[in-house]
PADOGU-119368 format. One record per residue (C-alpha): x, y, z; residue number from 1. Coordinates in nm, 2 decimals. Layout:
BEGIN
        X        Y        Z    nr
        X        Y        Z   NUM
...
END
This chain:
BEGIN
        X        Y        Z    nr
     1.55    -1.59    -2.72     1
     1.28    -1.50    -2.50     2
     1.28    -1.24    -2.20     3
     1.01    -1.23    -1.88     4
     1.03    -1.06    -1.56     5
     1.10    -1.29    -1.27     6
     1.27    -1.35    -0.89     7
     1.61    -1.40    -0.90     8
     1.80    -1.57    -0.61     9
     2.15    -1.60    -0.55    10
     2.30    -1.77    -0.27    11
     2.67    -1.86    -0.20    12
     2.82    -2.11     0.12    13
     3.01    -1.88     0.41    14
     3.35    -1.98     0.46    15
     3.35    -2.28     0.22    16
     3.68    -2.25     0.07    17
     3.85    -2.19     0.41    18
     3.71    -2.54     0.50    19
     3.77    -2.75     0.18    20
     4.17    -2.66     0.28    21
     4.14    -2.73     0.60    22
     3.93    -3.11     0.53    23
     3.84    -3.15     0.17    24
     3.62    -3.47     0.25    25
     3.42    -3.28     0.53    26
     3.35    -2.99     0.38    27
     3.21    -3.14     0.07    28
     3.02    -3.37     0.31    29
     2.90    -3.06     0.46    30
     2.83    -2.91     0.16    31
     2.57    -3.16     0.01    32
     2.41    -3.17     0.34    33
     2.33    -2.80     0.27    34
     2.24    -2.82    -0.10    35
     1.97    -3.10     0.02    36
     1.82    -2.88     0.24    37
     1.85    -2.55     0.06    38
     1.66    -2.73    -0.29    39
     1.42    -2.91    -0.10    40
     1.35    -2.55     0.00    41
     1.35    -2.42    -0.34    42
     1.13    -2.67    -0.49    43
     0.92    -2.59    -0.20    44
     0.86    -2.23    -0.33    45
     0.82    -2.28    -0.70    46
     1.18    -2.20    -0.75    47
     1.36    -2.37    -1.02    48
     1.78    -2.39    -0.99    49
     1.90    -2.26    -1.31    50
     2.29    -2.29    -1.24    51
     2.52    -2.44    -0.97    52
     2.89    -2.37    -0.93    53
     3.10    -2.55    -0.64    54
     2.93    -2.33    -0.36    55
     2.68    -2.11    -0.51    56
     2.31    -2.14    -0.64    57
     2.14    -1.97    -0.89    58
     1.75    -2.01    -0.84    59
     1.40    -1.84    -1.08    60
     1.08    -1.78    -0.95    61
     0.78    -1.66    -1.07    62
     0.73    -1.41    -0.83    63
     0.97    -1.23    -0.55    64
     0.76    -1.33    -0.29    65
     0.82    -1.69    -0.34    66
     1.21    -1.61    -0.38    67
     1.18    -1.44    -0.05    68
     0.99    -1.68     0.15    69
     1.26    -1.93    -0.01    70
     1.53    -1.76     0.11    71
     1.39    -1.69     0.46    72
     1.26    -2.02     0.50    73
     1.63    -2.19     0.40    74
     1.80    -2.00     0.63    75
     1.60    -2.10     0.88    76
     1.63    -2.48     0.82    77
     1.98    -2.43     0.80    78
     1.99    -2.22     1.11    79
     1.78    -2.54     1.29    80
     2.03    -2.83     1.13    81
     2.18    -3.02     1.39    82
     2.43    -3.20     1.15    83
     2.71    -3.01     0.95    84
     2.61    -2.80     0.75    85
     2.71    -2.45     0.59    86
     2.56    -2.11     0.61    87
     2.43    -1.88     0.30    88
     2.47    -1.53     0.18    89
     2.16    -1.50     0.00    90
     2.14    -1.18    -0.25    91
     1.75    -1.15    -0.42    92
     1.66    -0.87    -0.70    93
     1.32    -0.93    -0.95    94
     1.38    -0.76    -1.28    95
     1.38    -0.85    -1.65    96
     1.60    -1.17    -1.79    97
     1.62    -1.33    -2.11    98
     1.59    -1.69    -2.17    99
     1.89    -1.82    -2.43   100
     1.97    -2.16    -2.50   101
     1.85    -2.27    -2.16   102
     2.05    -1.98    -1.98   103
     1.91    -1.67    -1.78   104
     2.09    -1.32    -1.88   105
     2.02    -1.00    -1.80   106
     2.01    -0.76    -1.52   107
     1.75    -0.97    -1.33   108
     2.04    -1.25    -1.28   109
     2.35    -0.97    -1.31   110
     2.22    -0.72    -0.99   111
     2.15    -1.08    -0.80   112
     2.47    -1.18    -0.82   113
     2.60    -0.87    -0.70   114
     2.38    -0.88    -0.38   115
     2.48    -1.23    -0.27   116
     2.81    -1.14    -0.13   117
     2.69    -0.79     0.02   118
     2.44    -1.04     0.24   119
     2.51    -1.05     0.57   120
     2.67    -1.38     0.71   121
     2.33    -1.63     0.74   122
     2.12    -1.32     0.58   123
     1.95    -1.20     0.29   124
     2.02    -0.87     0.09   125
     1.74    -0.78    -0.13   126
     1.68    -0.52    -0.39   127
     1.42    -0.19    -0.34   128
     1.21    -0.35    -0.63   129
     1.16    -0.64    -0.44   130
     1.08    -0.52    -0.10   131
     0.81    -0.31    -0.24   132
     0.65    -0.62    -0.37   133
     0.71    -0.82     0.01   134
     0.54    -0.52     0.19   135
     0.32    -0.66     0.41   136
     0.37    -0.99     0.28   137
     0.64    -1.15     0.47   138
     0.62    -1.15     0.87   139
     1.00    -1.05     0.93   140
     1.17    -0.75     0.88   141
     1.39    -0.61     0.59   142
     1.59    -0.31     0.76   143
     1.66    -0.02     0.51   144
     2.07     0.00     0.42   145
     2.01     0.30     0.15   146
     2.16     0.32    -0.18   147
     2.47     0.15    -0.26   148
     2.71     0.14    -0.62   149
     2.72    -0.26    -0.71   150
     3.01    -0.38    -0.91   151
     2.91    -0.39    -1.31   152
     2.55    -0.19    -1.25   153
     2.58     0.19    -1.32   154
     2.32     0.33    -1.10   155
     2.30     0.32    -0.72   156
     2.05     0.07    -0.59   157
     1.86     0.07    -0.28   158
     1.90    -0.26    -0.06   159
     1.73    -0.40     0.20   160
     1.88    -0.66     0.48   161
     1.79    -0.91     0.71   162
     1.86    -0.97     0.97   163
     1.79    -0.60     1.03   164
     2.02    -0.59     1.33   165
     2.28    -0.66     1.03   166
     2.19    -0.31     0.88   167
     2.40    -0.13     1.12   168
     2.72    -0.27     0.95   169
     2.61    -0.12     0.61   170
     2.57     0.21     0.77   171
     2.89     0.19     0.95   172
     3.03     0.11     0.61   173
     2.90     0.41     0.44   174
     3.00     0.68     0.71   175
     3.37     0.58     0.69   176
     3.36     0.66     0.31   177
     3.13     0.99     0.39   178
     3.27     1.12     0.70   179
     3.48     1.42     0.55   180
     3.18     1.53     0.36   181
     2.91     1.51     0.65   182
     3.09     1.63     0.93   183
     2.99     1.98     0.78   184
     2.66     1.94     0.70   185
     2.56     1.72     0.99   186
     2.58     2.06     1.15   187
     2.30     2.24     0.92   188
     2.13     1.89     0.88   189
     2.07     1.94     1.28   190
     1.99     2.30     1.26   191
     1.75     2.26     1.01   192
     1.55     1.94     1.15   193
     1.52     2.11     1.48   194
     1.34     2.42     1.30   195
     1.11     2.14     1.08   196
     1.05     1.94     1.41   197
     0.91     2.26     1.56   198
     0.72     2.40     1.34   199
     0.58     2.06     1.18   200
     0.27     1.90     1.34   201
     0.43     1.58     1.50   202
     0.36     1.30     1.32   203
     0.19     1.01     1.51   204
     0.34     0.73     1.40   205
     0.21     0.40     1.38   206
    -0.04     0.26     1.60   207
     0.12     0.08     1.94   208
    -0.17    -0.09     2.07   209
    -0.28    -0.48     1.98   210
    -0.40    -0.56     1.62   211
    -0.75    -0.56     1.57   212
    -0.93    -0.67     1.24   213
    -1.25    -0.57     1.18   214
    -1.47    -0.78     0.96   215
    -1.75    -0.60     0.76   216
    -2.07    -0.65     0.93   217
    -2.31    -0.88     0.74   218
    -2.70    -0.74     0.69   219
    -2.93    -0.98     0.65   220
    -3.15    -0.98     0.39   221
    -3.02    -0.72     0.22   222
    -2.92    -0.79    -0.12   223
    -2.58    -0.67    -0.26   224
    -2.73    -0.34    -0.40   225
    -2.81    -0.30    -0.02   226
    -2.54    -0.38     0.18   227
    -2.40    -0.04     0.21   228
    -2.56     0.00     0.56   229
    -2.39    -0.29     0.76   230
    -2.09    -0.19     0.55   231
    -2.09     0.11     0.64   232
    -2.19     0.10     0.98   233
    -1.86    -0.13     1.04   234
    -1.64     0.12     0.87   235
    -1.74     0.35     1.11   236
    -1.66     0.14     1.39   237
    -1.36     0.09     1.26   238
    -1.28     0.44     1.25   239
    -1.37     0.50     1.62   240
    -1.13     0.25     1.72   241
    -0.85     0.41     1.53   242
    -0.92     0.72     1.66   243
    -1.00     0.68     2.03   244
    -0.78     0.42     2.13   245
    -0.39     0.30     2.07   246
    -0.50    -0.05     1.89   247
    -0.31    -0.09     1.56   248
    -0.69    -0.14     1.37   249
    -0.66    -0.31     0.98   250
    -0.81    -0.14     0.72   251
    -1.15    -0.24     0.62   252
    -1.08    -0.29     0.29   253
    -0.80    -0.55     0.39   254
    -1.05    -0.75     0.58   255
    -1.29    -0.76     0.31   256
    -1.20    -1.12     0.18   257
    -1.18    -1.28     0.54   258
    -1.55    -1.18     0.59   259
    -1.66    -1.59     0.57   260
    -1.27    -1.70     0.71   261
    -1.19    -1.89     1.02   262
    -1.00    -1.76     1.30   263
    -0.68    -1.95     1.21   264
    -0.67    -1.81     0.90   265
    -0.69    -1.42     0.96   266
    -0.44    -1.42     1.28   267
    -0.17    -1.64     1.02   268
    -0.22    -1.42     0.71   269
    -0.27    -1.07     0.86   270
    -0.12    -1.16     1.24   271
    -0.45    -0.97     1.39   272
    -0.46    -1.04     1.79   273
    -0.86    -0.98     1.79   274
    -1.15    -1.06     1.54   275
    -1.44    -0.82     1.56   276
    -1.78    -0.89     1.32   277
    -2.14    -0.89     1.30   278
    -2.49    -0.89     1.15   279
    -2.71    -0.63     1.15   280
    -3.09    -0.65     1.08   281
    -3.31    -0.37     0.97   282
    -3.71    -0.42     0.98   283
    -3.91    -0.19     0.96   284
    -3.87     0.10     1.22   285
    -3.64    -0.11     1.43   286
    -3.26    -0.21     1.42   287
    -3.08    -0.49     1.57   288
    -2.71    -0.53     1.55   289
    -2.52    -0.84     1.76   290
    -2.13    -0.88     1.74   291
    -1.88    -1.18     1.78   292
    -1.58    -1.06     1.94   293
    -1.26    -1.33     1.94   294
    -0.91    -1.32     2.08   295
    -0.71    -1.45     1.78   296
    -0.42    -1.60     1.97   297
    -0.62    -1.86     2.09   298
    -0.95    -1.85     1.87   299
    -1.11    -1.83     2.23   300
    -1.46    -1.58     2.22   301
    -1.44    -1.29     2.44   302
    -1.73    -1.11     2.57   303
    -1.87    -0.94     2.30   304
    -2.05    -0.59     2.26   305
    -2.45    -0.62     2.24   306
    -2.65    -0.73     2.10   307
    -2.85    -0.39     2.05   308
    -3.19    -0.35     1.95   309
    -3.33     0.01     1.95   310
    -3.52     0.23     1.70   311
    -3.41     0.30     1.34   312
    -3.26     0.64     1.38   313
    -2.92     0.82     1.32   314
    -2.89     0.90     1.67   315
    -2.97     0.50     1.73   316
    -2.69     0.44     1.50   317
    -2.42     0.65     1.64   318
    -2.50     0.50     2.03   319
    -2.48     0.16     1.88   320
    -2.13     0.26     1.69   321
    -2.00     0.45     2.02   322
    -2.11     0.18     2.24   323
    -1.94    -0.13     2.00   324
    -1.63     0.07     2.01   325
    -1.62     0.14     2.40   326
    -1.69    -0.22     2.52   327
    -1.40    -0.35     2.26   328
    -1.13    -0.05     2.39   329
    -1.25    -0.14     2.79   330
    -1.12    -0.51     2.72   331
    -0.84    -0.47     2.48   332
    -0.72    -0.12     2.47   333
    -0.50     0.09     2.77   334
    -0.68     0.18     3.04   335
    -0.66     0.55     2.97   336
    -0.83     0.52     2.61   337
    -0.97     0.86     2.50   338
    -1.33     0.68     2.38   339
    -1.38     0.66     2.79   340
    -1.39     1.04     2.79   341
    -1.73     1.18     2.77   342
    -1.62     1.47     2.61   343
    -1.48     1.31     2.29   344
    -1.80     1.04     2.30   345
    -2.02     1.40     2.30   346
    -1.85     1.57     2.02   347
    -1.93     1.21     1.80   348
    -2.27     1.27     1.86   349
    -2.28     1.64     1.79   350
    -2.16     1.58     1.47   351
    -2.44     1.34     1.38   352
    -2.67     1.41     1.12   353
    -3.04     1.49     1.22   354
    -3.20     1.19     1.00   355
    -3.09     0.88     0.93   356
    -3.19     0.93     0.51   357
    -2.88     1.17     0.52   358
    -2.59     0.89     0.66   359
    -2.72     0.67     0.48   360
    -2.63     0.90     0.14   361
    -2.29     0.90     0.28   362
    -2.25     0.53     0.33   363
    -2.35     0.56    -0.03   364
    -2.16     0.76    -0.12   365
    -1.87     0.53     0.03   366
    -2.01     0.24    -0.16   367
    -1.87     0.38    -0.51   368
    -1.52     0.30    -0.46   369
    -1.62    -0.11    -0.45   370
    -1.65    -0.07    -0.79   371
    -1.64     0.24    -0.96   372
    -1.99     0.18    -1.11   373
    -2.12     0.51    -1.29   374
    -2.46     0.42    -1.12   375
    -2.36     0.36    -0.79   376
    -2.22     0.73    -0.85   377
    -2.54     0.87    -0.99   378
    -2.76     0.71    -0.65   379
    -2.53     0.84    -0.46   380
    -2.46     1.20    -0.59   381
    -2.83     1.24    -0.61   382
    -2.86     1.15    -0.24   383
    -2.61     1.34    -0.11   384
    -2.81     1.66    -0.34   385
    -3.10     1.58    -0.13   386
    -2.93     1.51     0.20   387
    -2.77     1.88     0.22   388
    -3.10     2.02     0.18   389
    -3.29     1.82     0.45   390
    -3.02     1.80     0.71   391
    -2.79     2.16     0.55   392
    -2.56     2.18     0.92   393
    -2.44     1.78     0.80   394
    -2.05     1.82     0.73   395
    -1.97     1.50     0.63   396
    -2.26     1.50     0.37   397
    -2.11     1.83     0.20   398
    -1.77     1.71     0.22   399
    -1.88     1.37     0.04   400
    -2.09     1.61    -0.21   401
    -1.78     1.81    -0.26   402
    -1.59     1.46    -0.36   403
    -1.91     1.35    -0.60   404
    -1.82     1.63    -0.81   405
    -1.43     1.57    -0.83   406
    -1.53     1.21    -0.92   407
    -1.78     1.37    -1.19   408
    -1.46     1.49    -1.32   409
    -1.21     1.22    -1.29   410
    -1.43     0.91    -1.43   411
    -1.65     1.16    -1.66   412
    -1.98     1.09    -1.50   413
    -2.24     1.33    -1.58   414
    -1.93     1.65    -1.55   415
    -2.08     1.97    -1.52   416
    -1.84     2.25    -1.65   417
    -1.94     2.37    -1.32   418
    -1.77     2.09    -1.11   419
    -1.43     2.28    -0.97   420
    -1.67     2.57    -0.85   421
    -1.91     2.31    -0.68   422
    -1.68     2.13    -0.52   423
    -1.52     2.41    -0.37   424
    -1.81     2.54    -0.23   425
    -1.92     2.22    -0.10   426
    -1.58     2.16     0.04   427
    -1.55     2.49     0.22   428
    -1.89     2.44     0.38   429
    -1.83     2.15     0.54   430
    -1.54     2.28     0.69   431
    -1.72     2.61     0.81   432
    -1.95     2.34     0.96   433
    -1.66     2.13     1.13   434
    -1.32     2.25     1.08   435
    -1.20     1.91     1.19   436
    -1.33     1.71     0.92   437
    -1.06     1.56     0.74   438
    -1.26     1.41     0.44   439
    -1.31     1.81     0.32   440
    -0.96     1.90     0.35   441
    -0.94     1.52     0.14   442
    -1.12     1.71    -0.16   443
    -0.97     2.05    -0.11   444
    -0.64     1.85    -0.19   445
    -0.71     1.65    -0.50   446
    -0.95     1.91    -0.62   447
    -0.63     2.18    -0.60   448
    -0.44     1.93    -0.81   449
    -0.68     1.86    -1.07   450
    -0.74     2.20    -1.13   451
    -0.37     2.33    -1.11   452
    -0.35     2.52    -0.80   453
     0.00     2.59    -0.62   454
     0.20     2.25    -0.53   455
     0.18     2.43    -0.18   456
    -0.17     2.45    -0.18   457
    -0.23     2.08    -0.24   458
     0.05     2.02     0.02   459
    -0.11     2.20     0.25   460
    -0.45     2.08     0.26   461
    -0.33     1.68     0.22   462
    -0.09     1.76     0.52   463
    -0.39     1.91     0.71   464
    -0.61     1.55     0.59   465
    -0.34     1.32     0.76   466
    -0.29     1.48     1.10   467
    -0.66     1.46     1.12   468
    -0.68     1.12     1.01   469
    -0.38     0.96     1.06   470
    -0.46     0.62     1.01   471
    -0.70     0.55     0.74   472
    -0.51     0.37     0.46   473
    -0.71     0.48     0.14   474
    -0.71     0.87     0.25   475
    -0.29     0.83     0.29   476
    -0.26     0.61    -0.02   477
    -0.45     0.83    -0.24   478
    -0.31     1.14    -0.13   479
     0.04     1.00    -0.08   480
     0.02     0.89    -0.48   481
    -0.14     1.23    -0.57   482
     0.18     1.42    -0.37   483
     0.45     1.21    -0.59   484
     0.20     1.31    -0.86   485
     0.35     1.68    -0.80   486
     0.68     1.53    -0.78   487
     0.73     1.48    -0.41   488
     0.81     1.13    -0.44   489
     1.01     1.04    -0.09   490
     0.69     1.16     0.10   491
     0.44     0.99    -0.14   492
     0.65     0.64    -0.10   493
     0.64     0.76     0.28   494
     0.26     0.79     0.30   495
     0.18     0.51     0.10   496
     0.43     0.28     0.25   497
     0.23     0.37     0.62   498
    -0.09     0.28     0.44   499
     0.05    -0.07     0.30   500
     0.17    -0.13     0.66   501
    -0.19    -0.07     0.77   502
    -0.36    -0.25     0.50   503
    -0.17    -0.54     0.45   504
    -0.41    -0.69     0.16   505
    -0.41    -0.30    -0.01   506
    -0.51    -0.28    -0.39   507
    -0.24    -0.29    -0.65   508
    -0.27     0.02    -0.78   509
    -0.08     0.18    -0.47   510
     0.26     0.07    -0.62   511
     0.17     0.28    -0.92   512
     0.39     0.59    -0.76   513
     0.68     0.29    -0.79   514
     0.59     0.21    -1.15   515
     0.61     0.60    -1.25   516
     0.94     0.75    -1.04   517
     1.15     0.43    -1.17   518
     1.04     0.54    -1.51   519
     1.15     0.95    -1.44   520
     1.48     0.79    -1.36   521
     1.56     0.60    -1.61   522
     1.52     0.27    -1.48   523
     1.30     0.10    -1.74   524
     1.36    -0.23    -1.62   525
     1.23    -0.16    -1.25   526
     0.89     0.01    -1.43   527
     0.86    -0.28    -1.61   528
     0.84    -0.50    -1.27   529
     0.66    -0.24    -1.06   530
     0.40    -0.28    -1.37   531
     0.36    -0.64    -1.32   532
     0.32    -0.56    -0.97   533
     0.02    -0.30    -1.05   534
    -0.10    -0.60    -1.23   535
    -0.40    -0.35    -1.38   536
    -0.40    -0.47    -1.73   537
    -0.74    -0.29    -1.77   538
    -0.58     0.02    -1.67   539
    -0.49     0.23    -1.99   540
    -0.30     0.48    -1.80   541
    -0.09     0.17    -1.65   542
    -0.09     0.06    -1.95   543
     0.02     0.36    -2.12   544
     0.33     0.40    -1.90   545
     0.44     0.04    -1.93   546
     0.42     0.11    -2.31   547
     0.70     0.40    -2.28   548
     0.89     0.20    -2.04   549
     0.90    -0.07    -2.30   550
     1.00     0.14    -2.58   551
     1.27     0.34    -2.38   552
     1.40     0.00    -2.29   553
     1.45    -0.10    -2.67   554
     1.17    -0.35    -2.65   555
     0.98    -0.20    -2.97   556
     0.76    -0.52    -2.97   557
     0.64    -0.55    -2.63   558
     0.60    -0.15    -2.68   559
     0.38    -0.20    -2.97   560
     0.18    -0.48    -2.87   561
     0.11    -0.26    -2.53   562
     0.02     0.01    -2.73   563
    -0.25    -0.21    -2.92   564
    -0.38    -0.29    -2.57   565
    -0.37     0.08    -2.43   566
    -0.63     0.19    -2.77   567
    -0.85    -0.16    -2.71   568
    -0.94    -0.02    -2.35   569
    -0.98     0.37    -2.45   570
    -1.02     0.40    -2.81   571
    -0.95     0.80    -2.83   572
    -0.69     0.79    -2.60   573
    -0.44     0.94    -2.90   574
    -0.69     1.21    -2.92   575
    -0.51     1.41    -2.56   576
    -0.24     1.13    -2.48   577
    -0.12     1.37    -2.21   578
    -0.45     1.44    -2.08   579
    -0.53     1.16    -1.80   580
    -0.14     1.25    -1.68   581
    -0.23     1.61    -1.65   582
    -0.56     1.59    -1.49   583
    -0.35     1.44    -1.23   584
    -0.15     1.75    -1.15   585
     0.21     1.54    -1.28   586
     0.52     1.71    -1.35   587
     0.56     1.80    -1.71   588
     0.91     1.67    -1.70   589
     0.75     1.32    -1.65   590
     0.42     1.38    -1.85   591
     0.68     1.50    -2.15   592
     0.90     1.17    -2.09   593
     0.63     0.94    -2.09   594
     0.55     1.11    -2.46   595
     0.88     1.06    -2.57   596
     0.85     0.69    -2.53   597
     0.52     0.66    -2.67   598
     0.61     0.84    -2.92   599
     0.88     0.56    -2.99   600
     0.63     0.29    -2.95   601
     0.46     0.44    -3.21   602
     0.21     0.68    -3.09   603
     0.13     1.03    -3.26   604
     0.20     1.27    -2.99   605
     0.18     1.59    -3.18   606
    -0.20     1.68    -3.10   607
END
């Protein structure tokens, strides 16, 4: 006996006993016309068919993704067959299943099976666990349904439907059942949204406008330790176009990889409408930056910003940056895009630092988080100490200084015991500087948490960060997973779902937050998947709560052998297990829960 995680697909034919009284010999005809198609699909996908029953077909997949695509992709064919053929209810969960005497068991296979015949007719019903791991993935839509009792499972489970137009009928459903119980609270429900709405700030939404992608701006003949500037520079761009215009603008850290790709490939795998790169050269005093600019939908090159060659300045920088950004809104963008107004262009510039020594500390400073180095840290912490003294009325330089210390803290790099007094200070004069700098209200948040201020403190500040800078996808992932940190999980899932929608090729790690709130609620099985989908095996703190999740599962050898794994990577870590989880400003209910199950798995906890 074995057990694994893996995609479970469950599909069943609409209507087929209704036909095989009315004509026996067509409906079977029918039938195996269908089952052609649907395991050519299969095979297609890596799936493997692990049982058949008259109608029905149970498939395994490595991965819910493939089952997804699988099931998509067969109802389509089916949906396309011109000869007679049937249609499916397709149910799809990914959880844990054990492998006996050639059989699947478990709740991997068990919640599957209750899915299929929720599905809509010719539609797929999926499981929460595996619609986090689609997000972003998949080009269709999953419509939300909420949580729903399945036959045989004891706790609710949240499902997800398409067609979403289908997800009406599941709401329908519940309201009958609910009616005589919301009738009287939709009344305060209304009263008290109206209130929230009007005291809230509004939240933006998502960007309307087309897709643009980014690519990070090559510098030639820079070497790798270099190539922060064109980087940077890029990133920058990037965020002008968020800001002044209505284009939905990709993350730059999702367009990393498609840096050397063709044009066919980034519209396909991240459905971007434009392409925007470049090079940029730096010799001596001078700086020279030309751009390719391509309509996706056709691979067809559109008149392109530049190319600019001017002096080596910051205030060269910024023109070339503003410029970039206006030509690309005037061809793309609505007409009444806010980068036209002088005004807004102006305040950009005012902003600037007075030498270009101080942006590039932090561009440096931004470089870090591509690897985490402990160097990279230390070049650019010093920097940033030398940038606030030759350019002190800098905001963004003192916000970034204000972050070096955090980091100090959280990676233990050179910590001062000073670090939560420096950072303040640093944090709080950047804002006097420019109260509208959202990277210092960014450190004001994490730094409350780390050092155990007021959950409304925290919420505060990473509230303020977002309605400044709605649409950068690290800022709302990080603070979105530091918010279910202090157990406000629906709006952390919110915030980092936005970001994932954003960033469609975002780091693991964001699903952490998924990993953790399945474990507070007792559903081991669902940690153990969201770990796989963190897929940080270097991570001991991943690592640490996959262990308990293990244990508190009753799977005392995967526990232990996880455990083994969790010491190889931080050797003291039994010194302060809790430690890493309180740094991070978690509930004590979960930090105490995660104990208990390494404690099962064999862990002193009692220091």
């Amino acid at each position: 006996m074995s057990r694994k995680l893996a995609g479970i697909l469950v599909a069943d034919a609409v209507g087929y006993s209704s036909r095989m009284e009315e004509n026996e010999a067509e409906a079977l005809a029918a039938l195996s016309n269908s089952r052609a198609i649907f395991d050519d699909v299969l095979a297609e996908h890596r799936g493997l068919v692990i049982a058949t029953a008259a109608d029905s077909v149970i498939a395994e997949f490595p991965s819910a993704l493939d089952a997804v695509r699988a099931a998509l992709d067969a109802q389509a064919q089916l949906e396309r067959d011109e000869t007679d053929s049937f249609r499916f209810r397709i149910g799809v969960h990914f959880g844990d299943v054990v492998q006996q005497d050639g059989t699947l068991l478990g709740d991997g296979v068990n919640i599957a099976a209750r899915l299929e015949p929720l599905a809509p007719k010719g539609g797929i019903l999926i499981s929460g666990v595996v619609a986090d791991q689609i997000a972003g993935k998949v080009d269709t839509t999953f419509a939300p349904v909420g949580k729903h009792k399945v036959k045989n499972i004891a706790r609710p489970i949240d499902l997800y439907c398409w067609p979403e137009t289908a997800a009406k009928s599941y709401r329908r459903r519940r309201l009958k059942r609910l009616w005589p119980i919301a009738a009287s609270a939709l009344i305060v429900f209304v009263a008290v949204s109206a209130w929230f709405d009007l005291h809230k700030g509004g939240d933006p939404g998502m960007p309307t406008g087309p897709k643009i992608a980014v690519l990070p701006f090559e510098e030639v003949g820079a070497d790798m330790d270099e190539a922060f500037f064109a980087d940077g520079l890029s990133r920058d761009i990037n965020a002008y176009l968020t800001k002044f215009s209505n284009l939905f603008v990709f993350s730059p850290s999702s367009t990393r990889e498609y840096s050397e790709a063709d044009c066919v490939t980034i519209r396909r795998e991240l459905n971007a409408d434009f392409i925007l790169s470049g090079t940029v050269r730096r010799a001596d005093d001078s700086l020279r930056v030309t751009t390719s600019f391509t309509d996706a939908r056709d691979c067809v090159q559109l008149n392109a910003p530049g190319p600019f060659t001017q002096d080596l300045s910051a205030q060269s920088v910024i023109d070339v940056q503003i410029e970039i950004a206006r030509k690309v809104v005037s061809e793309i963008g609505s007409a009444d895009a806010p980068i036209f107004d002088a005004k807004l262009a102006r305040g950009i510039e005012e902003k600037a630092p007075e030498n270009l020594n101080a942006y590039e500390c932090v561009l440096l400073s931004y470089w870090f988080y591509e690897n985490f180095e402990p160097d990279r840290h230390r070049r650019a912490r010093d920097c940033l100490m030398g940038a606030v003294k030759s350019d002190p009325d800098y905001s963004l330089a003192w916000s970034r200084l204000a972050f070096s210390h955090i980091e100090a803290k959280k990676y233990s790099i050179d910590m001062k015991d000073s670090w939560a007094e420096d950072s303040l200070r640093a944090a709080q004069r950047a804002i006097d500087l420019d109260p509208a700098n959202p990277d210092a209200y960014y450190a004001l948040a994490i730094r409350s948490q780390m050092v155990g201020e007021s959950p409304d403190v925290f919420t505060n500040h990473a509230r303020k960060a977002i309605q400044l800078n709605p649409y950068d996808s690290f800022v709302l992932a990080d603070l979105g997973t530091w918010m279910a940190y202090a157990g406000q999980w629906n709006t952390g899932k919110e915030w980092v779902t936005r970001a994932k929608a954003l960033n469609p090729k975002h780091q693991s790690w964001w699903d952490f937050i998924w990993q953790l709130h399945a474990f507070l609620q007792d559903d081991f099985v669902a940690s153990i998947a969201y770990a796989q989908t963190v897929n940080l095996p270097g991570n001991y703190m991943v690592q640490a709560a996959l262990t308990a999740a293990y244990a508190m599962n009753g799977d005392q050898e995967m526990a232990k052998r996880t455990l083994e794994r969790v010491l190889e990577l931080k050797p003291d870590y039994a010194d302060d297990p809790r430690q890493p989880f309180r740094a991070r400003g978690m509930e004590k209910v979960l930090v105490d829960k995660l104990m208990e199950g390494l404690a099962m798995a064999g862990l002193d906890i009692s220091k």
